[in-house]
C-alpha positions in Angstrom: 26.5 23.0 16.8 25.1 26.6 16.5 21.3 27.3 16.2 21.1 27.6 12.7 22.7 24.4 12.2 20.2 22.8 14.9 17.2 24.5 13.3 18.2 23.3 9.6 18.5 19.7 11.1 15.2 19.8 12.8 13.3 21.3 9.5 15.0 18.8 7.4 14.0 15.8 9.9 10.0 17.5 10.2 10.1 17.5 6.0 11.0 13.7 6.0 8.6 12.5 8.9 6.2 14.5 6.0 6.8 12.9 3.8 5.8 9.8 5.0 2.1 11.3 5.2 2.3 11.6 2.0 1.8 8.1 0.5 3.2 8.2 -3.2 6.1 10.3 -1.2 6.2 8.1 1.4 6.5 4.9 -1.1 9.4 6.5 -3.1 11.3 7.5 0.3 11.0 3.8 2.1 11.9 1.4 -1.1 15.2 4.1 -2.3 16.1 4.0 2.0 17.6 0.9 3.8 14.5 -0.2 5.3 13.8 -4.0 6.0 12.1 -5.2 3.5 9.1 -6.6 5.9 8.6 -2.2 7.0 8.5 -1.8 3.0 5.9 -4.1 1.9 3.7 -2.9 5.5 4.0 0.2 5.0 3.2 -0.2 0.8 0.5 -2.4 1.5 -1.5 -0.8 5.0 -1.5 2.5 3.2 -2.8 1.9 -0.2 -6.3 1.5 0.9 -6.5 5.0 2.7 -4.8 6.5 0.1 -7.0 5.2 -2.5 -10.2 5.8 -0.9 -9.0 9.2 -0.3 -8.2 9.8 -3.5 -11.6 8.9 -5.3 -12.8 11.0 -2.0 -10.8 13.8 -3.8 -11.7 12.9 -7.1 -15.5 12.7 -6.5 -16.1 16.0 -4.2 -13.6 18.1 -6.6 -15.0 17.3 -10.1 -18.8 17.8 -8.2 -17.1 21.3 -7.1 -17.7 22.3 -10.9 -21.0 21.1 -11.8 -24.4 23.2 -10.8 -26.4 23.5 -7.9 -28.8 20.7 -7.1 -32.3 21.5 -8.8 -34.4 21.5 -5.5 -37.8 22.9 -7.1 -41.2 21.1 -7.4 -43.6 21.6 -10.3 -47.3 23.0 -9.7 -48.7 19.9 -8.6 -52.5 19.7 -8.0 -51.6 16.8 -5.1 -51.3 18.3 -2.0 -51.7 15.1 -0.5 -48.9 12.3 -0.6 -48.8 8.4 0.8 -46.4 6.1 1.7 -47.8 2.5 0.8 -45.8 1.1 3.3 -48.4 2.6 6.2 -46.2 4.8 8.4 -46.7 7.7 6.8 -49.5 10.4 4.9 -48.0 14.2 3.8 -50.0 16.8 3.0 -48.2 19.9 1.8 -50.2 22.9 3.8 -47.1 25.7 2.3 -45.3 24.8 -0.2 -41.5 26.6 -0.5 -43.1 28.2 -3.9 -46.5 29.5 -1.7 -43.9 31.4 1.1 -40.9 32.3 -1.5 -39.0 29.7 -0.6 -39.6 31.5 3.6 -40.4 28.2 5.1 -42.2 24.8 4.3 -45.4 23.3 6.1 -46.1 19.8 6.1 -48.9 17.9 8.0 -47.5 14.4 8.7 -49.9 11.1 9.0 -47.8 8.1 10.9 -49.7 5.0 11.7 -48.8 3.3 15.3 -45.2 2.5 15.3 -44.3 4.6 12.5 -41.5 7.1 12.6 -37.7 7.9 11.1 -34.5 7.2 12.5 -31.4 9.4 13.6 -30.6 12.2 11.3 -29.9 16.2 10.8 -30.2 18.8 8.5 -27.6 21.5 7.8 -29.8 23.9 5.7 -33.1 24.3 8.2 -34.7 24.4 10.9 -37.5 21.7 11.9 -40.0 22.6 14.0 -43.2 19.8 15.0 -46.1 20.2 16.4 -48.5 17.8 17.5 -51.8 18.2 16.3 -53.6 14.8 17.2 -52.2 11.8 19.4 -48.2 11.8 21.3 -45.0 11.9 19.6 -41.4 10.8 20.7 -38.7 13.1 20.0 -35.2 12.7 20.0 -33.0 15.4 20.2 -29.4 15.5 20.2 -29.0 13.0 23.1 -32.0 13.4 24.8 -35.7 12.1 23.9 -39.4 13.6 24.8 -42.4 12.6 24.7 -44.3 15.6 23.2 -48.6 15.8 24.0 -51.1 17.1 21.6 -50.6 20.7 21.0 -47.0 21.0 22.6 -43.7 21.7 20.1 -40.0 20.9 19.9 -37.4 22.4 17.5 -34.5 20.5 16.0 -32.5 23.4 14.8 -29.6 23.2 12.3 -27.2 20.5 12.9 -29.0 19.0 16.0 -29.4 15.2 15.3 -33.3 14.7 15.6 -36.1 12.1 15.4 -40.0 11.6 15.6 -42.1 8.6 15.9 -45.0 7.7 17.0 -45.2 5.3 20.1 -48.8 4.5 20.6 -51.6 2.4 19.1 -53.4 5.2 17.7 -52.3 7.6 14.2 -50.4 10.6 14.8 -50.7 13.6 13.1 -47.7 15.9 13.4 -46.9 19.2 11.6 -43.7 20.1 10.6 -42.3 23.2 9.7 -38.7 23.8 8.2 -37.3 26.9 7.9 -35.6 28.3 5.5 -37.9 26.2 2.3 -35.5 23.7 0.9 -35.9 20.5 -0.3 -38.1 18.6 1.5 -41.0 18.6 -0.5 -39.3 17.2 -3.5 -37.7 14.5 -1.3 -40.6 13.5 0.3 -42.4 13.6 -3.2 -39.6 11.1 -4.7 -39.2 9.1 -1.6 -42.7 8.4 -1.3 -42.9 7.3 -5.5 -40.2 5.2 -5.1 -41.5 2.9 -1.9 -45.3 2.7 -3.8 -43.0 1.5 -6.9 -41.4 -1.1 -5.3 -37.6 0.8 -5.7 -36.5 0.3 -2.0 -34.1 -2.2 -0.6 -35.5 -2.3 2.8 -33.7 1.4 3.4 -32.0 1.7 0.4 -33.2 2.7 -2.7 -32.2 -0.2 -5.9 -30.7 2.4 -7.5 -27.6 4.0 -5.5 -27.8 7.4 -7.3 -31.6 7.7 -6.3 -30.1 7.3 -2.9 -27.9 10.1 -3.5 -30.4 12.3 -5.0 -33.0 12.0 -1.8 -30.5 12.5 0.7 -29.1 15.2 -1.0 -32.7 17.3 -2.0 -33.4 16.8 1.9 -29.9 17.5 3.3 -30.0 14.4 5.4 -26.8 13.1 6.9 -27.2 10.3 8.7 -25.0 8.5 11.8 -21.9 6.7 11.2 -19.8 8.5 8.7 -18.3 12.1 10.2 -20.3 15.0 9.0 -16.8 16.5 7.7 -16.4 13.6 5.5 -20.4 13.2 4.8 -21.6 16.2 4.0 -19.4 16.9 1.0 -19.6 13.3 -0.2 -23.6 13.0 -0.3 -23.8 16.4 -1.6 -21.0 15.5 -4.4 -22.6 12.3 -5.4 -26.3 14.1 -5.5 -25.0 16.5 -8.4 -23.1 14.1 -9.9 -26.4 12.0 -10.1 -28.3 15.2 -11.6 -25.7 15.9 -14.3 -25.8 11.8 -15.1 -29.7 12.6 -15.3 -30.6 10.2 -13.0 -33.1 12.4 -11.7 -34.9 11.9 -15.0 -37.1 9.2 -13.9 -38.0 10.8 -10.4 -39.6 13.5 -12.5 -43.2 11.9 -12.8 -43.1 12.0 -8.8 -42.3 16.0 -8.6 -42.9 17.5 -12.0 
């Protein structure tokens, strides 16, 4: 058997292990072959659900692909100061994105004792804190510090990151995120929804809310892989814009 003949074999064996990946391919190839019919029906039946799941993957992120930019802008509010009912937190909005031309943002944070946010980075900003008043805990990456009055940490883009507070006295912390995104807006809605009632413990009642706040702040969460994340959240947030679910968050930004 020459080369050529050898090579041909080889490509012809590499297109029908491909095949296989494929799953509508893969269906067609194993029911027309001389397969037991127990490796048909496993094979039919263990890859429908990935291949459905990654098809409304598909489906969602493409058709999001055509749809505009999510509307990250706050209206000239006379509020500079914001509170969560729930106790852990009090915002007041020191620069606003529209004060700095969209430069950076610069938030004073209130958190009662115990108060704080879990696991999470941000892929359009950098977050710097400060601690004006009391101690924070920090985590960053996968370390954690426990940062004094008037020391700093940076959580820079893509760096998992919390703050909380672990004493028995209010801490006042100032963040600042650079380059201005969304974060006034999310904290804006976040905080409306909690004072009206519209969370589910961490969730918001309505799912496209959900969507909306994670994707004004560019959250992403632990869990789901970033590669799979970050185009689903930000998908489903304009999807839930051009539904005009954002609508009733208006009263909370506008």
């Amino acid at each position: 058997m020459n080369n050529l003949t050898v090579q041909a074999a080889n490509k012809a064996r590499v297109r029908k292990w491909t095949s296989f990946v494929f799953y509508p391919t893969g269906v067609l190839r194993i029911w027309k072959g001389n397969h037991p019919l127990w490796v048909r029906l496993l094979y039919t039946l263990v890859g429908l659900p990935p291949f459905f799941l990654a098809f409304i993957y598909l489906a969602i992120t493409g058709f999001a692909f055509f749809l505009p930019p999510l509307d990250l802008s706050v209206g000239n509010r006379a509020d500079r100061t914001v509170i969560n009912s729930e106790g852990n937190y009090k915002s007041t909005f020191l620069k606003t994105a529209h004060e700095t031309g969209g430069t950076y943002e610069l938030i004073q944070v209130e958190v009662e004792p115990k108060g704080g946010n879990g696991w999470h980075y941000h892929k359009s900003f950098d977050e710097y804190f400060t601690v004006l008043k009391g101690k924070a805990k920090v985590g960053l990456n996968e370390n954690e510090y426990i940062i004094n009055e008037g020391d700093s940490a940076t959580a820079k883009k893509g760096e998992w990151h919390y703050f909380a507070n672990p004493t028995d006295s209010t801490l006042l912390l100032q963040v600042k995120t650079m380059p201005a995104r969304g974060l006034e807006k999310s904290i804006r809605v976040a905080y409306g929804l909690i004072n009206d009632g519209q969370f589910e413990g961490e969730i918001t009642k309505n799912p496209w809310h959900m969507a909306l706040l994670l994707g004004y702040s560019g959250t992403y969460l632990p869990e789901i892989p970033g590669f799979i994340q970050e185009p689903l959240v930000n998908a489903l947030a304009k999807i839930a814009q051009w539904k005009g679910e954002d609508k009733a968050l208006e009263k909370y930004y506008r």
